[in-house]
N, C-alpha and C positions, 0 to 999 in steps of 0.2 A: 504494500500500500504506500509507504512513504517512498518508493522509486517514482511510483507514478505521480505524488505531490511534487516532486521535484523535479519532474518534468515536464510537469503540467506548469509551476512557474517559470520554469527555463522558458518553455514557448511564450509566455504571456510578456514574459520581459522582453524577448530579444524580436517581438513582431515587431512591435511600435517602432523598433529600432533600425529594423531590415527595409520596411518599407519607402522611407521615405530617401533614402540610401539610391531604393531604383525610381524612386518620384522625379528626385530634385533634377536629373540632367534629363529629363522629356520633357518636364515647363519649362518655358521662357516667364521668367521673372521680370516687369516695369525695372529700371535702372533704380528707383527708387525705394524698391524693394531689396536688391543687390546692397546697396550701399547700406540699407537700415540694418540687413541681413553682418554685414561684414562689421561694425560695429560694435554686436551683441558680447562677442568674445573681451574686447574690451571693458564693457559698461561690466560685466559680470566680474572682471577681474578687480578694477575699483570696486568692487559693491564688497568683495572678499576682503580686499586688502584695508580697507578704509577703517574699517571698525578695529581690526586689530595694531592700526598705527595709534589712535587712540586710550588703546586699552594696556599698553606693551606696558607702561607703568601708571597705575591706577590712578594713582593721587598724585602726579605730575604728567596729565597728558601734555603738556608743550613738549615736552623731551619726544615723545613719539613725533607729533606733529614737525618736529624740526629737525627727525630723520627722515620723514616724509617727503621734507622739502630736499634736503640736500638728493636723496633719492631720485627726486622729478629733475632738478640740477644736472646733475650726471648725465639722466636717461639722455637730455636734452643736447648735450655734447654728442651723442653717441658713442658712452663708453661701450666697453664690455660688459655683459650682465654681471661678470663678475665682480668687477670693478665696482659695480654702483651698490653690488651689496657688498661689499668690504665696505666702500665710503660709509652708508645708512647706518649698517653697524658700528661701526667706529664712532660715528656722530651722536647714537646713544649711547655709547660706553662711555664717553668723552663726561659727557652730560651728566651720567650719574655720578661717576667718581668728585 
């Protein structure tokens, strides 16, 4: 019995998933849609990252928010990603000591 609950969710998970996989390249998408579309990945990575610049030290949020910035700083140059997280972190280790 519990083989077939578990594969009875495997399919239920991986349909939603498969479909639109062979959707997306038979529409033609408005440009408008492209461009909203290409964007999401972004808005979703600030919406992740934002709360937790905030929260890195509870009762001194400026220390996050002013790794945040030198972070945006960096990206702006076009370091290395490595780069920009050595800077951010540095700039709150800086800060607490």
């Amino acid at each position: 019995m519990i083989p077939f609950i578990i594969i009875g969710m495997a399919l239920v998970t991986i349909i939603p998933r498969l479909i639109p996989a062979f959707i997306v390249d038979k529409v033609n998408f408005p440009n408008w849609v492209n461009n909203w579309l290409n964007v999401i990945p972004y808005a979703a990575l600030g919406a992740l990252i934002f709360p937790g610049i905030l929260t890195v030290i509870p009762e001194e949020p400026w220390i996050g928010f002013v790794g945040g910035l030198t972070a945006i700083a960096l990206a702006l140059f076009r370091l290395n990603i490595i780069v920009v997280l050595l800077g951010a972190s540095a700039t709150v280790f800086l800060l607490t000591i």
